[in-house]
C-alpha positions in Angstrom: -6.7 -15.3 5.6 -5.1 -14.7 2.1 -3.7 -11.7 1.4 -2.9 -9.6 -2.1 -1.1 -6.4 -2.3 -2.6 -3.3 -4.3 -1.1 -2.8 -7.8 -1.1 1.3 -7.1 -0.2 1.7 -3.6 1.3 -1.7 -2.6 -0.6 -1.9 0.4 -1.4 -5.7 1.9 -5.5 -6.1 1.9 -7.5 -9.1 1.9 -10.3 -7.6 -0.2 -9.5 -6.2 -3.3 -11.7 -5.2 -6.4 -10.4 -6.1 -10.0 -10.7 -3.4 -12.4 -9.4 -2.0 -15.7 -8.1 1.8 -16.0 -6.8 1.6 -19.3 -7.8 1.0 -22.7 -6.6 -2.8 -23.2 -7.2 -6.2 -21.8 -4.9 -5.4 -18.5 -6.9 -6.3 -15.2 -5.6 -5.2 -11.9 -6.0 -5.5 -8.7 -6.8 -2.5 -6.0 -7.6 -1.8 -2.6 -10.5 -0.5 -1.6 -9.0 3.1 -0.9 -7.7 2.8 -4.8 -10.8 1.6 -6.3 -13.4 4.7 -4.9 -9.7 6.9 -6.7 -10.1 5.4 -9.7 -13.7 4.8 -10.5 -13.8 8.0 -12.3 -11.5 7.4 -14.9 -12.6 7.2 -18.4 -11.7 3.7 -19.1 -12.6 2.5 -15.9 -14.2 -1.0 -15.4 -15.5 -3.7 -12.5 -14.6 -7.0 -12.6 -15.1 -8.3 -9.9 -14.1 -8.4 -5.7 -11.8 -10.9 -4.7 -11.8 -12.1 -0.7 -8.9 -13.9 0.7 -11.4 -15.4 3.4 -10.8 -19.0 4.3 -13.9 -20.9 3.6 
């Protein structure tokens, strides 16, 4: 399994949802605990989930 590591709370996760929470072009990735924070934020947006499950 592949792992990333939340850009807000640096915890290790292998899913992760990438998402915008500021004006811009800067995507990040979160954990699942960060996303539910942060998906009320004005500029919020989904980009997508990313798995690190080996195929």
């Amino acid at each position: 399994m592949k792992t990333k590591v939340c850009t807000l709370c640096q915890k290790i996760a292998t899913t992760m949802y990438r998402v915008q929470v500021a004006k811009g072009k800067v995507w990040i990735f979160v954990c699942t605990d960060c996303c539910n924070k942060v998906k009320n934020e004005p500029n919020y947006r989904y980009g997508g989930t990313w798995k690190g499950e080996s195929h």
